[in-house]
C-alpha positions in Angstrom: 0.0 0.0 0.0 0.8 3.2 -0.6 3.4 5.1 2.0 5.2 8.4 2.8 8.1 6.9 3.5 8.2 5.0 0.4 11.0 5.1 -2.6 8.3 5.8 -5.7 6.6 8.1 -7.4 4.4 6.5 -9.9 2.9 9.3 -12.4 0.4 9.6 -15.3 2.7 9.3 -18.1 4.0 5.8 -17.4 7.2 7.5 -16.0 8.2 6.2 -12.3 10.8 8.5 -9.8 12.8 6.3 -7.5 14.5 8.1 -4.8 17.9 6.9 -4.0 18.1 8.4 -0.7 15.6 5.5 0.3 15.8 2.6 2.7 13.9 1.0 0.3 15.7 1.7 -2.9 17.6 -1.3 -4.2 14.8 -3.4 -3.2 12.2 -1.1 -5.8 15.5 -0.7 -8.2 15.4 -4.4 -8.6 11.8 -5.1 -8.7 11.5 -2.0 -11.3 14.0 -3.9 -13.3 11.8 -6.2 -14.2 9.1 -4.5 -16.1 10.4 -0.8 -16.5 13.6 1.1 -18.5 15.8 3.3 -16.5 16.0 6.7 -18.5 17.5 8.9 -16.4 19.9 8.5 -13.4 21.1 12.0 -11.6 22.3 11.4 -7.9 19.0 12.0 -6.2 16.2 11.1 -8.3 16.2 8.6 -10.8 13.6 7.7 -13.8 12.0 5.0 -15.1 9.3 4.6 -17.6 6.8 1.7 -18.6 6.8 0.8 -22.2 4.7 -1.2 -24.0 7.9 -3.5 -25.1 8.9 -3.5 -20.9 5.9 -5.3 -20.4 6.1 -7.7 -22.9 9.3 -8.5 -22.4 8.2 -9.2 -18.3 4.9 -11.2 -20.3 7.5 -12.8 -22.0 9.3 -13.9 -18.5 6.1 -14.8 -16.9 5.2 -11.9 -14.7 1.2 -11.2 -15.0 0.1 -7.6 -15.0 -1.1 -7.8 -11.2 2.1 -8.5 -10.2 3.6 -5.5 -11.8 0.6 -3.5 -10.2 2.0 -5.4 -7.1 5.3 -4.3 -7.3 4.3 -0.5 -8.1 1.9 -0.3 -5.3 4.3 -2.4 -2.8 7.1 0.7 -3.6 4.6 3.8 -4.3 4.5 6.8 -2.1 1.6 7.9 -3.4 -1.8 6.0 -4.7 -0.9 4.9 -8.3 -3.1 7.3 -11.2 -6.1 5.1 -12.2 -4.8 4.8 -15.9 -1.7 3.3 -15.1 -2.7 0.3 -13.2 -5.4 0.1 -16.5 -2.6 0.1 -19.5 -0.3 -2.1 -17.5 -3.1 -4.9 -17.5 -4.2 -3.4 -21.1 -0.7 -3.8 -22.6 0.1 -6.9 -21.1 -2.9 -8.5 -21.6 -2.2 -8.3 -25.4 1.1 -10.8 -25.1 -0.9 -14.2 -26.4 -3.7 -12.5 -27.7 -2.7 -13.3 -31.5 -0.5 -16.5 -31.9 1.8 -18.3 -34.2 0.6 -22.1 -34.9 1.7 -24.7 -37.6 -0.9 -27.0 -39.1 0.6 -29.5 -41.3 2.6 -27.8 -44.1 0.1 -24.4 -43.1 0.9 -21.8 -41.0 -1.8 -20.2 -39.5 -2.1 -16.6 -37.4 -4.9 -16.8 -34.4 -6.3 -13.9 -32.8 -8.4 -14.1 -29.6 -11.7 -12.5 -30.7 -13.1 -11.6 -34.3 -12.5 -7.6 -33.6 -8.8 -8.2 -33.1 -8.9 -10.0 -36.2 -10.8 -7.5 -38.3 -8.3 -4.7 -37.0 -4.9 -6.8 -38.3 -7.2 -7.8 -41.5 -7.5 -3.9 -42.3 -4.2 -3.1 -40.8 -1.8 -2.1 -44.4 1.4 -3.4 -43.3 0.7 -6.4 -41.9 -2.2 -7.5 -44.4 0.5 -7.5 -46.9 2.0 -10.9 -45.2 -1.8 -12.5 -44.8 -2.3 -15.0 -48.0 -6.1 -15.3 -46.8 -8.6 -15.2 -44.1 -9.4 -19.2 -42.7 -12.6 -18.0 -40.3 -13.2 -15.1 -38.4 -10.4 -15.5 -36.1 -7.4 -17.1 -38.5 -5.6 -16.3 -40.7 -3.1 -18.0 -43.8 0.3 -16.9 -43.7 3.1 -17.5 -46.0 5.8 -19.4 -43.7 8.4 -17.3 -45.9 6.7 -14.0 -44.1 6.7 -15.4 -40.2 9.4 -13.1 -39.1 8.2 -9.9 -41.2 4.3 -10.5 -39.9 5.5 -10.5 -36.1 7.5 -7.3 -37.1 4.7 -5.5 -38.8 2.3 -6.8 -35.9 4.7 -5.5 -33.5 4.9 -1.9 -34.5 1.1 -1.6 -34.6 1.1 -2.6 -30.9 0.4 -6.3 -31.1 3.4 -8.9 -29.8 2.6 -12.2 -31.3 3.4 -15.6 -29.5 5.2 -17.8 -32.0 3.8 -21.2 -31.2 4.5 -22.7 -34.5 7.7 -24.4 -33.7 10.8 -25.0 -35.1 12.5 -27.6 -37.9 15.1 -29.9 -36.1 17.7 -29.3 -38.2 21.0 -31.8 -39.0 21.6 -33.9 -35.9 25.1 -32.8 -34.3 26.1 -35.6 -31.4 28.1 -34.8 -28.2 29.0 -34.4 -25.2 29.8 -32.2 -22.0 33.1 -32.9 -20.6 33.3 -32.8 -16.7 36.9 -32.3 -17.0 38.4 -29.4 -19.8 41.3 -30.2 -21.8 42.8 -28.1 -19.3 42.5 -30.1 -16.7 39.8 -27.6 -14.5 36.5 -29.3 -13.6 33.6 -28.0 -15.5 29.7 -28.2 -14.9 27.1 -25.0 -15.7 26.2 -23.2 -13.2 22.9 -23.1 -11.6 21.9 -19.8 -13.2 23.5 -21.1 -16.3 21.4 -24.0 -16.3 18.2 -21.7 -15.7 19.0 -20.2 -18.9 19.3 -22.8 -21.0 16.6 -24.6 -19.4 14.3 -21.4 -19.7 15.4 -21.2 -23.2 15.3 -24.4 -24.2 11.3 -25.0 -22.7 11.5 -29.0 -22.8 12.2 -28.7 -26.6 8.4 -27.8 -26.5 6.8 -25.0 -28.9 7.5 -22.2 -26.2 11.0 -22.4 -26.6 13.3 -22.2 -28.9 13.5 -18.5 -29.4 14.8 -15.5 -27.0 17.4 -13.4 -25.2 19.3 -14.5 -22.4 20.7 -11.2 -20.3 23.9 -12.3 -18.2 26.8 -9.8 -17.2 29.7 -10.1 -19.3 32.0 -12.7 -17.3 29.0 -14.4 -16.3 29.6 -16.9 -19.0 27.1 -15.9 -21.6 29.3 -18.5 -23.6 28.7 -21.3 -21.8 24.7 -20.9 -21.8 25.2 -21.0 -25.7 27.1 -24.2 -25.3 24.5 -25.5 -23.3 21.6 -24.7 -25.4 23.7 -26.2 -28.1 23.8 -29.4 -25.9 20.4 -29.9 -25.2 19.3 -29.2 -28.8 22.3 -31.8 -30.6 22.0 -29.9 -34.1 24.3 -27.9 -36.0 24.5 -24.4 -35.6 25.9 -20.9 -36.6 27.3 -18.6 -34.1 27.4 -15.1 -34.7 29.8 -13.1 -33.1 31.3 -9.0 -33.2 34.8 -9.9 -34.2 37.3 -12.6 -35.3 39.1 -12.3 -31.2 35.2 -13.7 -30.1 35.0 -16.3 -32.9 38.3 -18.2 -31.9 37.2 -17.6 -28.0 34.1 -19.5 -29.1 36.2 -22.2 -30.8 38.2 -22.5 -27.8 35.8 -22.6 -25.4 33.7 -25.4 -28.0 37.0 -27.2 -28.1 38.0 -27.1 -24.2 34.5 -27.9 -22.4 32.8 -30.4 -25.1 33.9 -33.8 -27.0 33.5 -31.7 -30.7 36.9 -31.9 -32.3 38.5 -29.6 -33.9 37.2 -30.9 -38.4 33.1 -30.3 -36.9 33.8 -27.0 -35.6 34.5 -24.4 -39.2 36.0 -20.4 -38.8 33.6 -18.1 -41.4 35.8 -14.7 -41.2 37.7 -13.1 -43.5 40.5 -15.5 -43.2 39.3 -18.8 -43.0 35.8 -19.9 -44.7 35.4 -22.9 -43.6 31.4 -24.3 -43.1 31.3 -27.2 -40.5 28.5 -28.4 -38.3 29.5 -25.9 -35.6 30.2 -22.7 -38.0 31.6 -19.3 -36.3 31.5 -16.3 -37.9 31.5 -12.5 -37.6 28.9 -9.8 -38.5 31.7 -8.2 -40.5 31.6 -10.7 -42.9 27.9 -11.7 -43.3 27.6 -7.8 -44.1 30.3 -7.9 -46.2 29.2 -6.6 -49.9 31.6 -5.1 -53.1 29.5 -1.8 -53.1 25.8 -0.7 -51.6 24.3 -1.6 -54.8 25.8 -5.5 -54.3 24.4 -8.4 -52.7 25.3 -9.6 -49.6 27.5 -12.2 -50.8 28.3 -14.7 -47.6 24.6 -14.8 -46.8 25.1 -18.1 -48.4 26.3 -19.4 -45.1 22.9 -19.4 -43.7 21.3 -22.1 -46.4 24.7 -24.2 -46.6 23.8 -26.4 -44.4 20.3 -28.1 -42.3 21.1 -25.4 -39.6 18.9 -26.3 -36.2 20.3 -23.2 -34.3 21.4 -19.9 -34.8 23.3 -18.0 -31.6 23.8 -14.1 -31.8 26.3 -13.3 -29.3 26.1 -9.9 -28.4 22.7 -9.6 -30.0 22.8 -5.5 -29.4 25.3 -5.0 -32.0 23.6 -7.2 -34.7 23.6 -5.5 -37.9 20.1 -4.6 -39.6 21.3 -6.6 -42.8 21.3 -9.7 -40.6 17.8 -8.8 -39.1 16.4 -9.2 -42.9 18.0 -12.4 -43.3 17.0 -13.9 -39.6 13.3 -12.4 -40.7 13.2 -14.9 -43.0 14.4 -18.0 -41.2 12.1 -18.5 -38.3 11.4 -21.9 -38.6 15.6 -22.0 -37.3 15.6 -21.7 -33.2 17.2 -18.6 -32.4 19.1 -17.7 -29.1 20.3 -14.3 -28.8 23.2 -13.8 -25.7 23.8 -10.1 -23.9 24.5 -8.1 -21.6 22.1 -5.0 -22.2 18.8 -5.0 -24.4 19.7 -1.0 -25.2 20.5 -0.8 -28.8 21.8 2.7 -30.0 19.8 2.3 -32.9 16.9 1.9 -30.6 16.1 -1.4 -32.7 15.0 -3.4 -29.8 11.7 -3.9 -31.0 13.3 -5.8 -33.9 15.4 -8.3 -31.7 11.7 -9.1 -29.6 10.1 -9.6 -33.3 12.9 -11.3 -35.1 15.2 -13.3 -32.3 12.6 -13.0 -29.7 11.3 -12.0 -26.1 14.1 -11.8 -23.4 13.7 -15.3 -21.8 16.5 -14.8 -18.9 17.5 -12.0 -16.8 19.8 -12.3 -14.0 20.9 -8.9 -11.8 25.0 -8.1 -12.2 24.5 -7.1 -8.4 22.9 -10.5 -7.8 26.0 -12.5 -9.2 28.2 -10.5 -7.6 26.8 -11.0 -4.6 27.1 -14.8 -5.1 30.6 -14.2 -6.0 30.4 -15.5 -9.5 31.9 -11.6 -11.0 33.8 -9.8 -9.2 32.9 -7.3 -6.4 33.1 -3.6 -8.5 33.4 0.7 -8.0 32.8 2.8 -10.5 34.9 6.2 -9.8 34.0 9.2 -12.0 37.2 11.8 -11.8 36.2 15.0 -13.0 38.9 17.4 -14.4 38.8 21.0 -15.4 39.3 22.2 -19.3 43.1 24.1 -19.6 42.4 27.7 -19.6 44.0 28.1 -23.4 41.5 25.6 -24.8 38.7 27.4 -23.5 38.2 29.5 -26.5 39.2 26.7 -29.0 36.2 24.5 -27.2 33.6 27.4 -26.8 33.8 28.0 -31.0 34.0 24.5 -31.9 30.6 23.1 -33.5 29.1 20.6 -31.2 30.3 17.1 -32.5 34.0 18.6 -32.7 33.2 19.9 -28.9 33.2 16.7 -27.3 36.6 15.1 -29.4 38.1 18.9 -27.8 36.9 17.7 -24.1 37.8 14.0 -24.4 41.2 15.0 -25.6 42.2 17.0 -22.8 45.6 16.8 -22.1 45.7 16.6 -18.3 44.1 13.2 -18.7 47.2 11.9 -19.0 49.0 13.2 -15.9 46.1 11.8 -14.1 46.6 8.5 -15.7 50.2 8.3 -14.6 48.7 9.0 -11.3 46.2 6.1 -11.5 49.1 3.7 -12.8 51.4 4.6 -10.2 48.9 3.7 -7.3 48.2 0.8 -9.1 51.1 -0.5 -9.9 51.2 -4.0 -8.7 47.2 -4.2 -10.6 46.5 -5.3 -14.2 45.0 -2.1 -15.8 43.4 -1.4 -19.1 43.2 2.2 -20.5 40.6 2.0 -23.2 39.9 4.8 -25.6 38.3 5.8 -29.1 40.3 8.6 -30.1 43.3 6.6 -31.8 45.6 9.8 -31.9 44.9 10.1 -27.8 45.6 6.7 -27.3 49.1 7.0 -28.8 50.0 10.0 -27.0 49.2 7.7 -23.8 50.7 4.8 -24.7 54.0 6.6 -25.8 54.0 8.7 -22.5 53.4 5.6 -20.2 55.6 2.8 -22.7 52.5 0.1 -22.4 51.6 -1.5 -26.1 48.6 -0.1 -27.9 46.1 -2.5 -29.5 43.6 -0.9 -32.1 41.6 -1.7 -35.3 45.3 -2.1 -37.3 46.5 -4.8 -35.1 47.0 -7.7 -36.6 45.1 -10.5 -34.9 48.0 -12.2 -34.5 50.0 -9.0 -32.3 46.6 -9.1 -30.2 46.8 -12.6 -29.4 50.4 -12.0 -28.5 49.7 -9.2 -26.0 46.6 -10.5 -25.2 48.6 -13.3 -23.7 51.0 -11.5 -22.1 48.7 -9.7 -20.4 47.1 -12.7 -18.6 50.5 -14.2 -18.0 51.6 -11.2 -16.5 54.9 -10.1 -18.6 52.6 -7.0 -19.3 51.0 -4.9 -16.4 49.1 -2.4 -18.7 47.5 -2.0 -22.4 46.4 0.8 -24.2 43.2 0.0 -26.4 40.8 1.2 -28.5 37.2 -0.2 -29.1 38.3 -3.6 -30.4 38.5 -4.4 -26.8 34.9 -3.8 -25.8 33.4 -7.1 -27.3 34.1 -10.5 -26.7 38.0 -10.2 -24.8 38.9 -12.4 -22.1 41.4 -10.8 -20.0 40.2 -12.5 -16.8 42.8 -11.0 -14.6 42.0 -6.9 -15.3 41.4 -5.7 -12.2 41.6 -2.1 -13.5 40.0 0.0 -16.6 40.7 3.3 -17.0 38.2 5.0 -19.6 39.4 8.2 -21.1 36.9 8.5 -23.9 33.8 6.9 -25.2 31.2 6.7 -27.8 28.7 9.6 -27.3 27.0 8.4 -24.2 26.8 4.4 -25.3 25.9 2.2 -22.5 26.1 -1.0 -24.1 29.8 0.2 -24.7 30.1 1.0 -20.5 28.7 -2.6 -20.2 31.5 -4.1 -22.4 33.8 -2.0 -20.6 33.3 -2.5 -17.3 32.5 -6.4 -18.1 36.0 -6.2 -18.8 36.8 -6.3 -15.3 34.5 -8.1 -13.7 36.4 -12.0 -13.7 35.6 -12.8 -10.0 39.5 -12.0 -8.6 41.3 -15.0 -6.4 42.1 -13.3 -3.6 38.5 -11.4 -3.4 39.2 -7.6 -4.5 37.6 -4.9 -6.1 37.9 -4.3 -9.6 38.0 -0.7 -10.4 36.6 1.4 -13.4 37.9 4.9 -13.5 35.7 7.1 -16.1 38.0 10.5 -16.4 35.6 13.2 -17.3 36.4 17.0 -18.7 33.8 18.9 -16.5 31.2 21.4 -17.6 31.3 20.0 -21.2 30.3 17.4 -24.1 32.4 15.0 -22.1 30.5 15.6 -19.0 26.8 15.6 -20.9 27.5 11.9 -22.4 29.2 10.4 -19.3 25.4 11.2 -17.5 24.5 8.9 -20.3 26.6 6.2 -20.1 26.3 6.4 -16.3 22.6 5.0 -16.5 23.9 1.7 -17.3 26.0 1.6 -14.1 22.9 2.9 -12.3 20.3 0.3 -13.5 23.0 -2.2 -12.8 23.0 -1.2 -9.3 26.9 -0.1 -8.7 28.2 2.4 -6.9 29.2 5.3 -8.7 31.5 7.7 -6.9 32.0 11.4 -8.3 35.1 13.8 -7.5 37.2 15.8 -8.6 41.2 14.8 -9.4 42.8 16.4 -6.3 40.4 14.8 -4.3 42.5 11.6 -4.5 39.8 9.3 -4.1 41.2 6.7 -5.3 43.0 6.0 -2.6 40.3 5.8 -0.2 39.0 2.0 0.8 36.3 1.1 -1.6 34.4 0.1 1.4 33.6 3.4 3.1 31.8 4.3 0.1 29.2 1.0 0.7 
């Protein structure tokens, strides 16, 4: 029941105020979570809002509109506006109301009442996927169209339920080893095994199709081995780079009985098609000119394919959404760490790869002590008085490259690395000409874009052997590196407020350490500028994630306070 002393404002406009000064706050922050989107996150107030796609997504996961009414009213200061509690059972009522099914060789689209039916029937996008009216309540649909009629349904506010299953696909035997090839015992975890199982559904007409949201170091990987387990077909693994294909070939190599001739590289170096094919988005997307086709789109009709994994679904390319629009009938698991797109596309990965099946809390997992126990620091430095003028003229996307740039950065930075000298400690970067400067004034090797894989392998394994204390890198370390024993990342510039980048970069860090410490992420931050506007930004991940985010300025040292006053 409502209660002054309560955390939640719940208002009108399906916006929802969480005060963080609260008792109650990371109880709400969690529950909200479930069904809400964090949009804003300054230090006393933070905002959520209730979207239609929130609350199919929770549909999707089994909550029921009263218990989302629950949760509100369990947290809410004030009584709950009539019209929210309304569209919440409204919206999420709608989740099963028009269905999938498979009939034979017919695929047929079911709505729950003959009105319904008559709206979708007049309805110009989606009619255009409709062969034919069956009754008053069904539908014929071209099986070529199943992914394009959930897309067009979707945008005219109506999720459909894809009961209409999946084709098996080419059997692909084997087994789970309980021992790796490195000699370390190895079983899924129980969350692990919640995912796949969730995912998975029995095998049964509910599953097949979905997102899985784990932290990255919460072995995201091993739920798409799993699912690959349970389901013994061939399958297609998509991944951000050619540095996550040959993780995933490892990883398939280490923990299962497939050898080495069933598992194929599909990247600009090696084309190989096997039962278990890896390949990157780079090269499915790959095409001579815009007017060309998509050449290597081949690879998804080479073979009987019974799965399809996106790792890192957020970055998927829209190409590949046209393609995986057309190949529903293949079960589809889609692994992540956020839903946020920067294309705002998420509606596309609910339609296409499906609902998100799985969500576990980084907070949760830390507390369990599967990722390591993190502090987010934001060190706030002033702009040099001679490149006031120089800023203050600059357009507005030049404005923020002028901020990032800032030169005292870097004597910061040799501050950072000094107190953490005995650490392992990544200074990431997207300004290549900045990331030079550093890695010249510090002496630490720089990884970028023109790295040969090979160098990054090199330093890559260096790094985790310990012969090198501290890399410079660009963005091709955000996705898909496992550098298990960073303990520190030092951001000194980003990409325009991207918080599935801050995700990837602090998920850098978050290995579970041996002897129990923190991990550290420094975000350095010119104040009063573009730099300061998109770090609010990026902060909202860290927020919804639930970790402590500490603000101050450089002489302010804090850095060398102990990360436990600050909980």
């Amino acid at each position: 029941m409502p209660n002054p002393m309560n955390p939640l404002i719940v208002q009108s406009d399906k916006s929802v105020l969480l005060e963080v000064d609260n008792p109650r706050y990371e109880e709400a922050r969690d529950s909200l979570a479930r069904f809400a989107e964090l949009v804003k996150s300054p230090e006393y107030v933070h905002t959520y809002r209730v979207t239609p796609l929130s609350l199919w997504n929770a549909a999707a996961m089994g909550m029921t509109a009263r218990e989302v009414v629950d949760a509100l009213e369990e947290y809410a200061k004030y009584p709950i506006p009539g019209n929210i509690s309304r569209e919440i059972v409204e919206y999420m009522s709608r989740y099963g109301q028009i269905t999938l099914h498979a009939i034979g060789d017919d695929l047929l689209l079911e709505c729950a009442d003959e009105d319904l039916a008559a709206e979708i029937w007049q309805s110009r996008k989606p009619r255009e996927y409709l062969i034919e009216p069956v009754d008053e309540r069904t539908f014929l649909v071209d099986p070529i169209n199943r992914g394009n009629l959930k897309h067009a349904l979707l945008e005219i506010g109506h999720p459909v339920e894809d009961l209409a299953g999946y084709a098996e696909g080419e059997p692909l035997h084997f087994e789970l080893r309980d021992v790796t090839l490195e000699g370390k015992p190895f079983a899924l975890r129980k969350y692990q095994k919640e995912a796949v199982s969730t995912f998975h559904a029995g095998g049964g007409i509910r599953g097949g199709s979905g997102v899985i949201v784990l932290p990255c170091g919460a072995g995201k990987t091993m739920v798409g081995i799993g699912a690959m387990h349970e389901l013994q077909t061939s399958t297609i693994i998509l991944c951000p780079n050619v540095v996550a294909v040959r993780q995933w070939v490892k990883e398939l190599l280490d923990k299962t009985t497939l050898t080495a001739n069933q598992i194929g590289e599909y990247t600009g170096e090696d084309k190989s098609i096997r039962p278990v094919t890896v390949a990157t988005y780079q090269i499915l997307t790959w095409r001579k000119s815009r007017d060309d086709e998509f050449e290597h789109f081949h690879l998804f009709d080479a073979r009987n394919w019974g799965l399809i994994i996106y790792d890192e679904v957020h970055l998927l390319p829209a190409p590949v959404f046209r393609v995986t629009a057309a190949i529903q009938a293949t079960r589809r698991l889609g692994l992540t760490a956020t839903l946020v797109r920067e294309d705002e596309r998420e509606e596309d990965v609910f339609s296409l790869i499906g609902p998100k099946r799985y969500d576990m809390p980084w907070k949760q997992l830390e507390d369990q002590g599967w990722i390591a126990t993190a502090i987010c620091y934001e060190i706030r430095i002033d702009l040099p008085d001679k490149m006031r003028r120089k800023y203050a003229l600059a357009e507005d996307r030049k404005k923020y490259r002028i901020a990032a740039e800032n030169p005292i950065k870097i004597q910061l930075i040799k501050e950072l690395i000094d107190y953490h000298k005995d650490d392992n400690v990544l200074i990431i970067g997207m300004y290549l000409d900045q990331l030079k400067m550093i890695a010249d004034e510090i002496k630490a090797p720089l990884i970028t874009g023109k790295t040969t894989n090979e160098d990054r392998q090199k330093l890559y394994e260096a790094f985790r052997e310990g012969r090198e204390k501290i890399l410079v890198v660009s963005k091709v370390a955000n996705f898909a590196l496992d550098l298990p024993d960073a303990n520190v990342a030092i951001q000194v510039s980003g990409t325009f407020g991207s918080r599935q980048e801050e995700a990837q970069r602090l998920g850098r860090i978050l290995r579970p350490k041996s002897d129990g410490s923190f991990a550290r992420f420094y975000s350095i931050i010119t104040k009063d500028t573009r730099d300061m506007d998109f770090a609010a930004k990026r902060q909202l991940f860290l927020t919804e994630q639930g970790y402590q985010y500490v603000i101050a300025s450089a002489d302010e040292e804090i850095w060398r306070k102990d990360p436990q006053s600050f909980f």
